[in-house]
N, C-alpha and C positions, 0 to 999 in steps of 0.2 A: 775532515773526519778526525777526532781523538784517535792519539795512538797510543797514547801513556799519561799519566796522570801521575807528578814527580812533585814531591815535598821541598819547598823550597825556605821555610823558617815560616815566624809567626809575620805576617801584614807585610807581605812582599809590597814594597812601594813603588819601586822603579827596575827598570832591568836594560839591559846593553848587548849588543851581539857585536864580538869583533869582525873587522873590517875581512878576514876572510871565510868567516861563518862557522869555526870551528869554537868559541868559548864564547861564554855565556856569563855574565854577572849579573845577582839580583839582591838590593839591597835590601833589608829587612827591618820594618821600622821598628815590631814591638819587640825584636828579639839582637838589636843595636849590632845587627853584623853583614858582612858580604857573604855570599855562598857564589863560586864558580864553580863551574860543568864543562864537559868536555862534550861537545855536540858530535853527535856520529850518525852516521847510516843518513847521509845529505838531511839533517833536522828532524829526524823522525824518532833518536834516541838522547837520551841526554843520562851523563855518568857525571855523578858527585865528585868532584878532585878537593875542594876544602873549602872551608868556613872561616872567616878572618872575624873572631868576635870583636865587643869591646868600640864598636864602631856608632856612639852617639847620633840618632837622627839619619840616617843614610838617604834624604830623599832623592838623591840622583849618582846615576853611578856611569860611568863610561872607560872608555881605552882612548887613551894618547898613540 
C-alpha cells in the first residue's frame, strides 16, 4: 500500500538502503546528484537530510 509519495530529483537511476534501514541514497541521473533521507517510522516515512550536487552520471550508488 502507498504511504507517501516523496521527490527525489529529476530520473532517479539507482538507489541504496544502509545495512540498518535507517538512510537511504538515490542517485539522480538528469539532475547529476545524490539525495539522502533519513528513513523513519520502520520505512513508512522518509525526511530529506541533503543533496550532494555536481555528481556526473550517478548510475549506482551504495554504503561501504
Amino acid at each position: 500500500m502507498l504511504q507517501e509519495r516523496v521527490a527525489t530529483g529529476k530520473k532517479p537511476r539507482h538507489f541504496s538502503v544502509n545495512g540498518r534501514g535507517n538512510r537511504l541514497l538515490v542517485g539522480n541521473l538528469d539532475a547529476a546528484s545524490i539525495m539522502s533521507f533519513d528513513v523513519r517510522e520502520q520505512g513508512l516515512h522518509l525526511a530529506p537530510l541533503a543533496v550532494t550536487p555536481g555528481i556526473p552520471l550517478p548510475f549506482f550508488v551504495g554504503f561501504c
